[in-house]
Each structure stands twice: as C-alpha cells, then as structure tokens.
C-alpha positions in Angstrom: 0.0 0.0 0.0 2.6 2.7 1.0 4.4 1.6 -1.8 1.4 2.9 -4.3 1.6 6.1 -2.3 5.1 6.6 -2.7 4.3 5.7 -6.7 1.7 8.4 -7.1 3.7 10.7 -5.1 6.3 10.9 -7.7 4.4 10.8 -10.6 2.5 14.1 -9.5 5.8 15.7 -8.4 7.2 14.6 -11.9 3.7 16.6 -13.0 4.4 19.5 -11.3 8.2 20.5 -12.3 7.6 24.0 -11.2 6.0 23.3 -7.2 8.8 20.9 -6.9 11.8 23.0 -8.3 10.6 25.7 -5.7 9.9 23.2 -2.5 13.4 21.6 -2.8 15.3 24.8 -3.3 14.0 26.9 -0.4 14.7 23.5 1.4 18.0 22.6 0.6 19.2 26.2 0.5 18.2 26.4 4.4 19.5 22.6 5.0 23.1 24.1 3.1 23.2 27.5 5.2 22.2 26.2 8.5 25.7 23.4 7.8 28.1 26.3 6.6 27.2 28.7 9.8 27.4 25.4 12.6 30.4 24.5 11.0 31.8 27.7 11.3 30.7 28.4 14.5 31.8 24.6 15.2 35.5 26.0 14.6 35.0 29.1 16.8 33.9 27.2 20.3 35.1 23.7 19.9 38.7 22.8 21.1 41.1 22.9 17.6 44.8 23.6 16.9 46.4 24.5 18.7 44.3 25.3 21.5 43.5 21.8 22.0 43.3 22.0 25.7 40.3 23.9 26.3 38.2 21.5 28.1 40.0 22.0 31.2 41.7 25.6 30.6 39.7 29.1 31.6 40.5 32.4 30.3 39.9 35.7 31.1 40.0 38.7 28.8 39.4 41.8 30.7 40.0 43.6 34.5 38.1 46.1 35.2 38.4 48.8 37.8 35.6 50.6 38.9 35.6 54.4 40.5 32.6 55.5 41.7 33.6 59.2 42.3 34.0 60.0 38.7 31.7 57.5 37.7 33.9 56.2 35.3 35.8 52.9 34.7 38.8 51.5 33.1 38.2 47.6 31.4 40.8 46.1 29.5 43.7 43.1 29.1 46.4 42.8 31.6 49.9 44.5 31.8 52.8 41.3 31.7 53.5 42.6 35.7 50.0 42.0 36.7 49.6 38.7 35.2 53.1 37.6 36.4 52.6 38.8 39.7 49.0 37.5 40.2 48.6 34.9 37.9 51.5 32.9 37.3 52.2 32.5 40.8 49.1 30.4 41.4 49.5 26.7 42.5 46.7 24.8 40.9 47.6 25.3 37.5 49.4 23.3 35.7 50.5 25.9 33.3 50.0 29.7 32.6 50.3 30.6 29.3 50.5 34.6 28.9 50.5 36.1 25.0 49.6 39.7 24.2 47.6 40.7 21.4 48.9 40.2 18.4 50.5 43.7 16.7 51.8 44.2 13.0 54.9 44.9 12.1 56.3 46.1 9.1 59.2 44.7 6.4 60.0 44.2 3.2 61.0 41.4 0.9 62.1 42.3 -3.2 60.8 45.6 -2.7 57.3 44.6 -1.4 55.9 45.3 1.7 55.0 42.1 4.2 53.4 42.7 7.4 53.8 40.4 10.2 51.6 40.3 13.2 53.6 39.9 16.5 52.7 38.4 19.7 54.5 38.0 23.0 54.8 35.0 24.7 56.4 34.0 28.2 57.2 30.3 27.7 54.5 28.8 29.6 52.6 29.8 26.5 54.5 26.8 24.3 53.1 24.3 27.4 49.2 24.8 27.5 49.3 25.2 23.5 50.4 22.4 21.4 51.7 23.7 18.2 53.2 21.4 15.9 56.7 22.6 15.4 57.9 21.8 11.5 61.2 23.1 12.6 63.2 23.8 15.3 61.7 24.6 18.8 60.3 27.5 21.4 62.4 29.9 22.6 63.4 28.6 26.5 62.7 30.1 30.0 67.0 31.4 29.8 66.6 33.1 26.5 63.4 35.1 27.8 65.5 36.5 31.1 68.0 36.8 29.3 65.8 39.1 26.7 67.5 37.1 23.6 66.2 38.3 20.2 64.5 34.8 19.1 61.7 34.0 16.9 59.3 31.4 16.5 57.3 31.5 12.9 54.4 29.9 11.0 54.7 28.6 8.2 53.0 30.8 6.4 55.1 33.6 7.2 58.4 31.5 6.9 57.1 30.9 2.6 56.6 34.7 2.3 59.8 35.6 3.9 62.5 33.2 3.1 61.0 31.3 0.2 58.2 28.4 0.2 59.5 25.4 2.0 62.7 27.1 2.5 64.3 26.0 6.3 64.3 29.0 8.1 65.6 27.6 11.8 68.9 30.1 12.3 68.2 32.3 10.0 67.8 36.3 10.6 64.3 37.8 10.2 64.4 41.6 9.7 60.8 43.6 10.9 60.8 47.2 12.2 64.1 47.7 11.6 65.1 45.0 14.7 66.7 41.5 13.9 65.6 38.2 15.0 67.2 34.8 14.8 64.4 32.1 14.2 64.5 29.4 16.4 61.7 27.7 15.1 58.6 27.2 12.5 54.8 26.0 13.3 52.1 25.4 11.4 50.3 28.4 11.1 47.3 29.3 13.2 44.0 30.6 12.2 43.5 34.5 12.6 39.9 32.5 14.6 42.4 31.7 17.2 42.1 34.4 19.3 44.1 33.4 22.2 47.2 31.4 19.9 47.3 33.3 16.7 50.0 35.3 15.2 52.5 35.2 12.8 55.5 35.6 14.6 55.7 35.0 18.5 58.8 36.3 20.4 60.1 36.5 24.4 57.9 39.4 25.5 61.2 40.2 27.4 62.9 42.0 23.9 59.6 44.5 24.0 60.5 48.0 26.3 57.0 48.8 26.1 56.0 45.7 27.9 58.7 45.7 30.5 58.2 49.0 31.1 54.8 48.4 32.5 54.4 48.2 35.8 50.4 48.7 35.9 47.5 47.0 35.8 46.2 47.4 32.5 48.1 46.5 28.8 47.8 44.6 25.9 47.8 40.5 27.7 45.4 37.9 28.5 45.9 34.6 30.0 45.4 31.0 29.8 45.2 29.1 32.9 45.6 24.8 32.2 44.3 22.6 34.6 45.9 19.1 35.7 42.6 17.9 34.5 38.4 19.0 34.5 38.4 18.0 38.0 40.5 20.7 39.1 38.7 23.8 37.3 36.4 24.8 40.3 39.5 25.0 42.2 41.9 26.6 39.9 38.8 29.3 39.5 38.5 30.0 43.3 42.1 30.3 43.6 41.8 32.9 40.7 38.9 34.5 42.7 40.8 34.7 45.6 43.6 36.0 44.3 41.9 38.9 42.4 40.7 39.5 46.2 43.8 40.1 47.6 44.9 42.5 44.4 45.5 46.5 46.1 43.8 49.5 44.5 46.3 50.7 42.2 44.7 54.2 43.1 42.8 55.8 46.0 39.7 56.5 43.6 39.1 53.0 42.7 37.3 51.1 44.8 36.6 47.8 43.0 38.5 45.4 40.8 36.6 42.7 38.8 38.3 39.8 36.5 36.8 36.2 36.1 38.6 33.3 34.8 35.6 31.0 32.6 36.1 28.7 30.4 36.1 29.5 26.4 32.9 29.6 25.3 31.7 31.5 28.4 34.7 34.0 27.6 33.7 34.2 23.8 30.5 34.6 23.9 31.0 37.9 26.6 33.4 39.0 23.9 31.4 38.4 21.2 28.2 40.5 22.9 30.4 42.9 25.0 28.3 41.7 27.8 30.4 40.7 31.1 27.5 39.6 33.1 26.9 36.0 33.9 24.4 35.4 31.6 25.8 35.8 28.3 26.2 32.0 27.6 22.1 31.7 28.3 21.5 34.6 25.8 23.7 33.6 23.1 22.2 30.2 22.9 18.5 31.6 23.1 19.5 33.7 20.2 21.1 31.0 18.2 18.2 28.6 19.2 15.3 31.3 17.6 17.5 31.9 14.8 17.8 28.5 13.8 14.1 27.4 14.4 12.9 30.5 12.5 15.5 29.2 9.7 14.4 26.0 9.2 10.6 27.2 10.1 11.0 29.4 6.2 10.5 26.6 3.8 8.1 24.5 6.0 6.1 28.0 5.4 6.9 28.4 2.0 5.6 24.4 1.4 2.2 25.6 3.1 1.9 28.6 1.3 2.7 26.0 -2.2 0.5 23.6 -0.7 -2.6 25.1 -0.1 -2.2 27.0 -3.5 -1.7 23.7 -5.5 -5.1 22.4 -3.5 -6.7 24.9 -6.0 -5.0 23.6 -8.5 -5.9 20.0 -8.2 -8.9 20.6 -7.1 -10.5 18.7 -10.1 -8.2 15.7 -9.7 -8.9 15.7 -6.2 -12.9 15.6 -6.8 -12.4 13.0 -9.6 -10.8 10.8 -7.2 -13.4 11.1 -4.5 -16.2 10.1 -7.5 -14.3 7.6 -8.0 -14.4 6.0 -4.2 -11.1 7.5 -3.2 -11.6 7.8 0.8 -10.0 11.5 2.2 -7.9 9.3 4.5 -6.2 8.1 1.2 -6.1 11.4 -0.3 -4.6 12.5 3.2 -1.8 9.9 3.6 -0.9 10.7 -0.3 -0.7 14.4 -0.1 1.7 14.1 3.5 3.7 11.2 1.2 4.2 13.9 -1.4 5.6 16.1 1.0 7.2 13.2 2.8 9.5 12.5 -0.2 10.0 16.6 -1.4 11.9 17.2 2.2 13.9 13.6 1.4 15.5 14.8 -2.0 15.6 18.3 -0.3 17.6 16.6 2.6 19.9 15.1 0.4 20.5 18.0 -2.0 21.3 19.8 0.6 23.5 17.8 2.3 25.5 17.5 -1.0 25.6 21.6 -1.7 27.0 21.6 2.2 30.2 19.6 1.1 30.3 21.4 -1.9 30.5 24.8 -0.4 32.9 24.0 2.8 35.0 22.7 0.6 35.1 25.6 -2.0 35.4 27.4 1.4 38.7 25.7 2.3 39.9 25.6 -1.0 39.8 29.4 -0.9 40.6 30.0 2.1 38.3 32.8 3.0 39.6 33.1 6.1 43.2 32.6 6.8 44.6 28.7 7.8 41.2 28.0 8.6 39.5 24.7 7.7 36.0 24.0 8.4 34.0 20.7 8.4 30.6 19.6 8.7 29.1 18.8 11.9 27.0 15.3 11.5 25.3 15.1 14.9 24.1 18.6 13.8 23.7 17.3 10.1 21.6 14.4 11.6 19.3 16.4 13.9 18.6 19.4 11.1 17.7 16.3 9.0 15.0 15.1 11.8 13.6 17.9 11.9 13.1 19.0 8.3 11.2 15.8 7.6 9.0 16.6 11.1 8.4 20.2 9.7 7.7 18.1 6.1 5.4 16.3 7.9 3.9 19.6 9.4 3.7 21.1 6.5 1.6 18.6 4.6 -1.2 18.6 7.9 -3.1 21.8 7.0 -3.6 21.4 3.2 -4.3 18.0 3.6 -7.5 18.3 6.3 -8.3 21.5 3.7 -8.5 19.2 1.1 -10.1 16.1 2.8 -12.9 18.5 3.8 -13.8 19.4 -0.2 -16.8 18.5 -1.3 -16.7 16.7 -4.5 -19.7 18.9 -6.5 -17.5 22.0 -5.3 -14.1 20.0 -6.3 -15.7 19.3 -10.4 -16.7 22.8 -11.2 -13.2 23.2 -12.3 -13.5 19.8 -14.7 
C-alpha cells in the first residue's frame, strides 16, 4: 500500500516541475546554510589547533576597575607585571600561558611590503598550547631572562619571507628595523584563534613597552591549564581569591573585577560585549530562535505552495473522491508527497553543504582555517526537516479532505 503512495507521489511531483523545483530549493538552501554557519561556529567554540586544551583551561580577557567618584571605569587586558605577579604565581595550575595581542609589524622582501603580526609570549605559552613545530623549537625560560632576540614562525610567514618550504631555523628575520634569529617554525594558526594566533611569537622580554609596564592594565590575557576538569572549580576560586587580595592601584578605585571562565563562556561575553553571567544563556537563546525560525521558512513556504496547488488539483482531487477515493487516502498521499519533497531536499542539501565547505577551504576565505561539517548537527537538522515536512503537509491535507466533490468538479 505505502508503496502505491510513494508511486503516485512521484508521478504528481514529476507533473508539477515547477512546485517541486521551488519546494526543494527553499529546502536545501536552508538545510546548506544552516551546515556552513554550525560548522563555522563549530570552529570558533570547539577545542582545535592548537588550543586543543580547552576542556580543562579558563581564560579571562578583561580587568576592570571601577571608580565611583568619577563615575567612570577602566576595562581592558592585563599589563605582563599583573599577570606575572597574580597569575603565574598560582599553584593549581598546571601551566599559565601569557600572549599579548597580536600587533603588526612592518618589512620588506624584493621591494614589497609584508606585514607580520607579532605576539609576545612567556614560555608557559608553548606548554598549554600544542603547536606542531615543522622546525626547530620554542624559545626557552634562559633566552626570555635573558631578553635574547629569538623568533618562533608559522609557516606561512616563513614561505613569504625566506621562500616556500625554504628552512628558516637560524636564520635572521628583519621587521621594524630589529633582527631576529628564528628558532623555530609551526604550522600556522588561524587568525579565529584568538588566544594562539599570530605570525610571529617572540620572548615578550625583547619589547620596552611591555617591560616597562608596571600597571595593571596592557595589551595581555591569559590561559590558565588545569591538571585535569576535576581541578577547574578549584583553579577558579584560587583565581577569585587571588583577584581579592589584588590592592587598589589608586585611592579613587574602589573595586576590581576579573573572572577566569572557560572559552565559550569568555567568547561569547566578547562576542556581545556583555560581562554579566548570563551571556552564555542569551547567546544560545538567540542562536536557538535563529535557527528554528530558519528552518521554520520553507516548511512555510511548502504551506503557502500547498494550499495554492489544493486549487489547482482541485479537479483531480474531486475526480478521485467520484471515484471512491476515501480522504484518508487522499490525506496519507498528499503528506507522502511532502514526505519524499523534504527527502530529495535533505539530500541536495546535504551534498551543496560539502560542496561549499570545501570551496570554502579551498579558498581559504579566512586565513589557515578549515572548516567541516558537523553530522550530529547534520543528523538532527535532517529530523527535523522531515517533522516540519510532515507539518507542512497537515493543514492542506485536512483543507483538502474537507472538499466537497460537487465543489471539487466545477473546475473539470
């Protein structure tokens, strides 16, 4: 029996080129956009080179201090003495990376210009993130006291600057007018990598302007690495506690405020500006609405198509019922119809998803950064377009079961 259905289904589809060209694009266009934006967003949040720690690490981006007499306050990252002084020294890490944000620099190479982004590392920084070194190795603990002008690069910067494929590992790199001997090359790191990326990292020792700092405030965040996801509630007391015991660095300020939370907590308060608790909640509800109303279009669209192709079969429809055709069978065929239309839809879209993150890597629209599809996602999304196929197909089918079959042949 379902069998027939599924046979008349296709032949009527066949019939109607036009309602079916329209019902699978506006399907498999929102199946294709909803897998380019999770996998994107997959690459943002989940842990990924070379960050690949982040299910027990916990960052913090800002401190902010608070005076009330001028109603004013100052929010930003954390001079290299703060972070050294408050941070570093804790015991329940494992490791403290500390990077500033990254800064370009100018050179040249054949009379073209190259910029290079610089970041500053202390050498915990080579311990929570695991780069993969193509050559060489980080710069030590000695040759950051000692203030040693040593370079690690990507590889993308090492192919620009001494030639693709080139070693590089002893050789001098020139920027700003200031010399460098490279100590080592990594795979490069996509700009996405907010806390790791860069294209040249150096001892934050050989910069005046960060030495120089004695204050609160500059231009560094860190990453604090658990011994393992047991130890996070502890390691983010201890940070509590010792942002507690952190002095006024003047008489007008009277509060200080920095969290440590794990990534996608810290991202997402980035990503809205919002420092409150809360953010995570918000971000998800707003995802969440944006991707039911998303998939919600084309089950719309196919009830909007539906109930205008009821007019237009109307004369099959009473010719069928003069015929002995029960509305339960006219039912069950109409939801098969739609049934099989959100099937092929699935499937197309599935296939322009590949297509399109892979023309996306192949590009590379955004630099070192390789996306891929998400197939728990892939697999839910496909669920529920064939519920909201389903759905769809309800309405116009009870509309059509309740037409009377006199009313049905005046169009014959």
């Amino acid at each position: 029996m379902l069998t027939n259905y599924f046979k008349i289904a296709i032949a009527v589809l066949k019939r109607r080129k036009f309602f079916t060209f329209i019902s699978l694009f506006g399907i498999s266009f929102s199946l294709t956009i909803l897998m380019v934006l999770t996998a994107v967003s997959d690459h943002l949040v989940s842990s990924s080179y070379p960050d690949v720690y982040r299910d027990r690490s916990l960052y913090s981006m800002t401190l902010k201090l608070t005076d009330p007499k001028e109603k004013g306050q100052r929010t930003g990252p954390f001079s290299y003495h703060f972070l050294h002084t408050y941070v570093e020294s804790m015991k329940t890490p494992e490791a403290v990376a500390i990077s500033s944000i990254f800064s370009p620099s100018n050179t040249y190479v054949n009379n073209q210009k190259l910029v290079i982004d610089i970041k500053y590392t202390n050498a915990g920084f080579w311990k929570v993130l695991q780069f993969r070194f193509l050559e060489g190795k980080p710069y030590t603990q000695a040759q950051i006291d000692a203030a040693e002008r040593v370079a690690v690069i990507t590889e993308h910067t090492r192919d620009r600057y001494f030639g693709k494929g080139s070693p590089a590992v002893g050789k001098i790199l020139e920027t700003d007018n200031v010399q460098y001997r490279v100590a080592g090359v990594v795979k490069s790191v996509p700009i996405t990598q907010v806390f790791a990326y860069g294209d040249m990292y150096l001892p934050w020792t050989v910069s005046k302007q960060h030495t120089g700092n004695k204050g609160y405030n500059g231009l560094f965040t860190p990453i604090l690495l658990a011994h393992s996801k047991a130890d996070l509630p502890a390691m983010q007391a201890e940070y509590a506690h010792q942002m507690s015991k952190v002095p006024m660095p003047h008489e007008h300020f009277t509060e200080l405020e920095s969290h440590a939370k794990p990534y996608l907590t810290t991202f997402t308060r980035m990503m809205l500006g919002n420092h409150k608790s809360d953010a995570t909640s918000k971000l998800m509800i707003y995802i969440g609405a944006f991707l039911l109303f998303f998939l919600l279009l084309p089950t719309l669209n196919l009830v909007n198509l539906n109930l205008s192709r009821i007019l237009e079969r109307a004369s099959e429809i009473g010719v069928r019922k003069a015929f002995g055709a029960s509305s339960r069978t006219l039912v069950v065929q109409f939801i098969v119809e739609n049934v099989i239309l959100t099937l092929i839809g699935g499937l197309i879209g599935v296939v322009l998803s590949f297509a399109v993150i892979a023309i996306l890597n192949q590009v590379e629209l955004l630099s070192h950064v390789q996306l891929a599809l998400n197939y728990k996602v892939l697999g839910i999304s496909l669920v529920i377009c064939l519920f909201f196929g389903c759905m769809s197909g309800v309405y116009p089918a009870w509309r059509m079961s309740r037409m009377q079959i006199a009313t049905a042949l005046k169009n014959v």
